[in-house]
Backbone bond lengths (Angstrom), bond angles and torsions (degrees), N, CA, C in turn:
res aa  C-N    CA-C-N  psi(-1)  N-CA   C-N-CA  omega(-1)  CA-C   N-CA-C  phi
1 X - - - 1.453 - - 1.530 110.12 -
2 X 1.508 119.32 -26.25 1.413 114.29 -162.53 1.170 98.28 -85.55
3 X 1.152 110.71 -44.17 1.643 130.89 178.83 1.827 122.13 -29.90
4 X 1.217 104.14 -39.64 1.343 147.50 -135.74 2.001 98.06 -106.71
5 X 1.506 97.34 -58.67 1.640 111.08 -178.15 1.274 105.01 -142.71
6 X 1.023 133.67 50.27 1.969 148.60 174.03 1.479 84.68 -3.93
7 X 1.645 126.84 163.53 1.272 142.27 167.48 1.434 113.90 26.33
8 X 1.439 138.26 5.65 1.293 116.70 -155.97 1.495 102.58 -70.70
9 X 1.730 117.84 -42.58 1.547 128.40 179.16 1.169 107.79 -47.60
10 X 1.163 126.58 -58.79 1.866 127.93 178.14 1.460 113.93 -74.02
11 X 0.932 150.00 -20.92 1.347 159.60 -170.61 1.509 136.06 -106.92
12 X 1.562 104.32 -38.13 1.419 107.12 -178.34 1.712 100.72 -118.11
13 X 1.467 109.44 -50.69 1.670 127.81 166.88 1.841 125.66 -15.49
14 X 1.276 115.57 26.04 1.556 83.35 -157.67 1.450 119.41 -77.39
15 X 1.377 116.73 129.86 1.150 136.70 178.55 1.473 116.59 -78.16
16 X 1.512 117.41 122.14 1.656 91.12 177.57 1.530 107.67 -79.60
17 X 1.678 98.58 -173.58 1.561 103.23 -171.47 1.831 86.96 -74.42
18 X 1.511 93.07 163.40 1.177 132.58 154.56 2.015 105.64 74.40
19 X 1.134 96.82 24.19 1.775 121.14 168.69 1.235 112.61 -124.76
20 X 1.594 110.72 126.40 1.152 136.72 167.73 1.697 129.22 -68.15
21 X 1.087 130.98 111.99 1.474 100.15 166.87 1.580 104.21 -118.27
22 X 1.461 124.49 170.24 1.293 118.62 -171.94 1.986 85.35 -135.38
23 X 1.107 118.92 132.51 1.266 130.38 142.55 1.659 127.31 -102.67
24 X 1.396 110.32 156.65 1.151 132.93 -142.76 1.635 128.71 -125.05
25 X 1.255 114.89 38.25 1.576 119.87 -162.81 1.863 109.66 -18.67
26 X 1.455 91.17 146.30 1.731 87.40 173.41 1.486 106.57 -70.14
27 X 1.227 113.42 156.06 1.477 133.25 164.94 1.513 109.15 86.58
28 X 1.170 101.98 0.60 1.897 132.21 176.49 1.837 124.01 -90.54
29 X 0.921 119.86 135.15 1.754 118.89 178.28 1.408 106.71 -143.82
30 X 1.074 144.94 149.42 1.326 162.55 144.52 1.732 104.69 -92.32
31 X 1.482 104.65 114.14 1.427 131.51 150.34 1.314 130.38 -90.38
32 X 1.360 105.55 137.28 1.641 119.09 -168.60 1.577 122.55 135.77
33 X 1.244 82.20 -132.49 1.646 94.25 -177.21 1.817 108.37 99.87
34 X 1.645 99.33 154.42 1.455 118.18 14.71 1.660 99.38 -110.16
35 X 1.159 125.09 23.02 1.573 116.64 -174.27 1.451 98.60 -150.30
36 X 1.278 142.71 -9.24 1.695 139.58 154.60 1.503 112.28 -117.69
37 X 1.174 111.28 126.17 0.977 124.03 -177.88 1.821 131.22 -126.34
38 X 0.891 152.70 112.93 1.519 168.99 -141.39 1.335 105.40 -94.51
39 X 1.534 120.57 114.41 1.640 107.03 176.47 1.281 90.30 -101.59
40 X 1.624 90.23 145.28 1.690 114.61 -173.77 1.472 93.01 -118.95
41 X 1.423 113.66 144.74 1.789 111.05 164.94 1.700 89.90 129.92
42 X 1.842 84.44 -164.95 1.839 113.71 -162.03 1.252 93.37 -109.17
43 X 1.689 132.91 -15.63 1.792 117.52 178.50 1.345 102.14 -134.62
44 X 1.061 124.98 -161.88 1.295 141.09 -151.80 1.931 118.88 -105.06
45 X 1.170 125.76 137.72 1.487 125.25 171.43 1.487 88.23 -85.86
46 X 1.902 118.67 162.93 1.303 124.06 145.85 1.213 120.08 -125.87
47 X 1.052 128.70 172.87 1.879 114.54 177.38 2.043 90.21 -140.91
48 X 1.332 102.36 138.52 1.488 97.23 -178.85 1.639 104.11 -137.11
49 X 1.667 100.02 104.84 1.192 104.35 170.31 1.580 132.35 -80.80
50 X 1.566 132.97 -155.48 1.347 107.71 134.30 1.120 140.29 38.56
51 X 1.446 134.21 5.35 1.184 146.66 -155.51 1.800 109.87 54.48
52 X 1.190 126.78 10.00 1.623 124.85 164.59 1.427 95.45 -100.29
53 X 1.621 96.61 174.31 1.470 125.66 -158.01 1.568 111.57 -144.68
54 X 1.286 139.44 114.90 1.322 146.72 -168.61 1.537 93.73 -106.04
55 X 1.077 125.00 164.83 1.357 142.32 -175.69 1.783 100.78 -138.51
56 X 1.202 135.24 120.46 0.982 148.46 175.43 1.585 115.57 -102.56
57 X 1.355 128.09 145.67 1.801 119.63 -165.86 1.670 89.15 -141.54
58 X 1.287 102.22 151.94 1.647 129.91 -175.99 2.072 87.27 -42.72
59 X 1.342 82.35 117.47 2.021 79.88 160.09 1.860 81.29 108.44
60 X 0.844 130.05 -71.87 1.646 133.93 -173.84 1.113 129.13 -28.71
61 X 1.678 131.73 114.27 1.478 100.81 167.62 1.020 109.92 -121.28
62 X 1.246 89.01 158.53 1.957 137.32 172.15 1.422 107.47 -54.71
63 X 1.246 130.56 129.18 1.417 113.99 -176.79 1.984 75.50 -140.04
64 X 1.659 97.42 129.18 1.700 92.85 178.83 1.738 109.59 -96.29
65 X 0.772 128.76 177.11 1.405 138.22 163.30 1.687 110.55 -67.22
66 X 1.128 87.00 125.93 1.941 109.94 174.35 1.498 106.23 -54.56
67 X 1.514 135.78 135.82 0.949 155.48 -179.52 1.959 93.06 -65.40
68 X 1.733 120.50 134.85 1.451 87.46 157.42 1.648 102.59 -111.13
């Protein structure tokens, strides 16, 4: 994804607080649900909270934030 649009998530994106977004490299999937999730594939899931950014790798899971 970064590859693709360098900084756009950190830079142009603003997220307010307390929203999740998860991106999704091509050739990549996350299995599960509805709150852990398994990246399957050749690149990486991300999840960007808070204005930070996690990087997720094939085998890893994603665990999202609980709805309140």
């Amino acid at each position: 994804m970064f590859a693709r649009i360098p900084d756009f998530m950190t830079r142009f994106m603003k997220v307010p607080d307390g929203v999740s977004v998860v991106g999704i490299d091509e050739d990549t999937a996350i299995v599960g649900g509805p709150f852990e999730w398994e990246v399957k594939g050749c690149q990486s899931a991300w999840l960007f909270v808070d204005g930070h950014r996690v990087e997720y790798s094939h085998g890893q899971t994603l665990v999202t934030p609980a709805l309140s």
